[in-house]
C-alpha positions in Angstrom: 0.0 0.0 0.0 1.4 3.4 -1.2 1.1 6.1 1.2 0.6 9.6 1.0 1.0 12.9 2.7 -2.1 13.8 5.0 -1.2 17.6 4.1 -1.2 17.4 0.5 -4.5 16.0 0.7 -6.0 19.0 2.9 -3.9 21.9 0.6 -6.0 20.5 -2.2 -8.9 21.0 -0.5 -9.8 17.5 -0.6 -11.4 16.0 2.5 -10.3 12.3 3.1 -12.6 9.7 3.2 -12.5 6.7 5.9 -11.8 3.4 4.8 -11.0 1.8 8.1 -9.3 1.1 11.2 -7.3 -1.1 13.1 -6.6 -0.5 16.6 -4.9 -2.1 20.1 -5.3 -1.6 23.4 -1.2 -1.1 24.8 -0.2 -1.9 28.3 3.0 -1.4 29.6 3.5 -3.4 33.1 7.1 -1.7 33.8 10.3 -0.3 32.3 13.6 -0.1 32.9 13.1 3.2 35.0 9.6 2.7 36.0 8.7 -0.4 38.2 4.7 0.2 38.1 1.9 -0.4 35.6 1.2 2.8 33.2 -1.9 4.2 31.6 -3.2 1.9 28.7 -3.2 3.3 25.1 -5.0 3.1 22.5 -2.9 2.4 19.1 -4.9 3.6 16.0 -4.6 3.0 12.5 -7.0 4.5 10.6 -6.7 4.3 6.5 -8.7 6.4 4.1 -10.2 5.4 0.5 -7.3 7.5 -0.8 -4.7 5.3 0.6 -3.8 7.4 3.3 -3.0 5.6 6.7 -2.8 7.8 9.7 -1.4 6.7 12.8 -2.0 7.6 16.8 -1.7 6.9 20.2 -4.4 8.3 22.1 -4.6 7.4 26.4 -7.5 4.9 27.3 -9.1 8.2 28.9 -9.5 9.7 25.9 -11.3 7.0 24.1 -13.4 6.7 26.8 -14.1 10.5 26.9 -15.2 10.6 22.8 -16.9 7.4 23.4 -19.6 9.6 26.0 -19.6 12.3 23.7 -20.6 10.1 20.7 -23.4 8.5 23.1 -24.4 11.8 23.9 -24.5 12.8 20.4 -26.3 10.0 19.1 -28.8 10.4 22.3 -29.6 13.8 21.3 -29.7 12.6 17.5 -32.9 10.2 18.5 -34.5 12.8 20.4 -34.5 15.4 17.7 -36.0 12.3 15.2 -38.9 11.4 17.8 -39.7 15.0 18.2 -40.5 15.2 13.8 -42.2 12.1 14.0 -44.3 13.3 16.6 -44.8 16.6 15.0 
């Protein structure tokens, strides 16, 4: 898979388009330096139609933090579709 530059994409104007995602939970249990458990991560891969793959680590907190605000989202979503069937 050829990859390209996220930026040349957006100084075309073009927005990308999701294609997918692959994604893993990290744990380190220690280091060298650090004899305790750390935070989780999240490892994201997410790849576009365009064959752009962009990569990130985001903290478990995070994830858990856009996962309420999609719920919330998608809450008030339903809501807002009752209320024009109902009207």
């Amino acid at each position: 898979m050829q990859q390209k530059s996220i930026t040349s994409q957006h100084q075309q104007g073009k927005p990308l388009t999701y294609g997918g995602c692959q994604w893993k939970v990290n744990v380190v249990l220690s280091t060298n330096y650090v004899a305790k458990v750390l935070r989780p991560e999240v490892q994201l891969e997410i790849y576009t139609t365009e064959n752009v793959r962009i990569r990130m680590t985001v903290p478990v907190d995070k994830i858990e933090e856009l996962r309420r605000q999609v719920a919330s989202l998608l809450r008030q979503a339903q809501q807002i579709e009752c209320v024009s069937y109902i009207n």
